[in-house]
C-alpha positions as CSV (number, residue, x, y, z in Angstrom):
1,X,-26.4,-13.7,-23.4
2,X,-24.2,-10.9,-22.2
3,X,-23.2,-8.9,-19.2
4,X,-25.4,-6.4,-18.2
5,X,-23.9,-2.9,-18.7
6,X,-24.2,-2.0,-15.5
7,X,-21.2,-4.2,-14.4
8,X,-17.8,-2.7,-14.5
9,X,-15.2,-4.8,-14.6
10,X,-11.3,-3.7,-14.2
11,X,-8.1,-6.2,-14.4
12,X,-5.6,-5.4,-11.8
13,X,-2.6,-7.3,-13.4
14,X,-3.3,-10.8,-11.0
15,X,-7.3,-10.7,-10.9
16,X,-10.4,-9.1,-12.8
17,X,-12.8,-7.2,-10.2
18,X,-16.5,-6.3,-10.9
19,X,-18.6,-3.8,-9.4
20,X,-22.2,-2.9,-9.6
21,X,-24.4,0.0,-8.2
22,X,-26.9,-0.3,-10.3
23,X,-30.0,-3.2,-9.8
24,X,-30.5,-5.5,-7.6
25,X,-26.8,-6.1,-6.7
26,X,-24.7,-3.3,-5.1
27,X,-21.2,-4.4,-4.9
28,X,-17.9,-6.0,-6.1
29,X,-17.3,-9.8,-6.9
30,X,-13.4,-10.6,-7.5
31,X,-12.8,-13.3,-9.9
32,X,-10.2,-16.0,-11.1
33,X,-8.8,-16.7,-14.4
34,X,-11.0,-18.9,-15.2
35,X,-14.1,-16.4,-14.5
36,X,-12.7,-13.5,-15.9
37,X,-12.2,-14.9,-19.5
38,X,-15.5,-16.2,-19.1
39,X,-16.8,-12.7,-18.2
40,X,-14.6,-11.1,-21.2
41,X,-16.4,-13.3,-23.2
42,X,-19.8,-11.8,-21.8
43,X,-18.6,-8.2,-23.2
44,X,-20.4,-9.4,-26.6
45,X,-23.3,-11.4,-27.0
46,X,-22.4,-15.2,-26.9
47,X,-23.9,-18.4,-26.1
48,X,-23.3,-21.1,-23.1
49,X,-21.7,-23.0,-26.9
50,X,-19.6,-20.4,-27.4
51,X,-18.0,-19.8,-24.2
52,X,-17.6,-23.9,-23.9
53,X,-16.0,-23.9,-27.2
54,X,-13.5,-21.1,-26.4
55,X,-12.5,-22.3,-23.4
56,X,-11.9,-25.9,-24.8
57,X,-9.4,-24.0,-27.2
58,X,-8.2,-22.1,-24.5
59,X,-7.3,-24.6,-21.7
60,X,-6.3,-27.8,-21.9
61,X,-8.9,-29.8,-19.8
62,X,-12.0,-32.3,-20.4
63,X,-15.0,-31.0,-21.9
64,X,-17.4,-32.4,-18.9
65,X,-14.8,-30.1,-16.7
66,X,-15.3,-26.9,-18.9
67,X,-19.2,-27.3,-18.9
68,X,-19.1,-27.8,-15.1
69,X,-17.0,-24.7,-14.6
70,X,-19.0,-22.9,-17.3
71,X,-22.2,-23.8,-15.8
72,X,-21.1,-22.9,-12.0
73,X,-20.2,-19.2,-12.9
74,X,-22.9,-18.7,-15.6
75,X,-25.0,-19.5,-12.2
76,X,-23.1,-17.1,-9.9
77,X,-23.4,-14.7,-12.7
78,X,-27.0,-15.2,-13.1
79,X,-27.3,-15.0,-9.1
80,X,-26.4,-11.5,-8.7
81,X,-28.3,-10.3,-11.9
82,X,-25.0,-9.6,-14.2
83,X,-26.3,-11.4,-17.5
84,X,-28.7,-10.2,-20.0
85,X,-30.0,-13.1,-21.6
């Protein structure tokens, strides 16, 4: 999977915003850190595996927690169109 190319997404220093005016979805979804590496990590093609396995080496946190949170914004994601799978 990867994010569509249609989302833009800019870091502002404290938090990563994403805008779209293209699709389905016309507008701009703010993110935390925790998002925004997981969105970085859509700029190539990964798998739900891959982004589980670099957050674990990223953060220091259970793996049922990183799944949870990987799963919950891989949904949000998925919600407003942003991921070509």
């Amino acid at each position: 999977m990867k994010l569509k190319e249609s989302f833009i997404k800019y870091n502002t220093g404290s938090e990563q915003i994403m805008v779209s005016g293209d699709g389905d979805f016309n507008g701009m979804v703010r993110s935390n850190r925790t998002a925004a590496f997981i969105i970085d990590l859509l700029s190539r093609d990964i798998t739900r595996d891959g982004i589980i396995s670099a957050m674990l080496e990223k953060y220091d946190a259970p793996r049922d927690m990183i799944e949870r949170d990987v799963d919950k914004i891989l949904l949000a994601l998925r919600g407003i169109g942003a991921i070509d799978e």
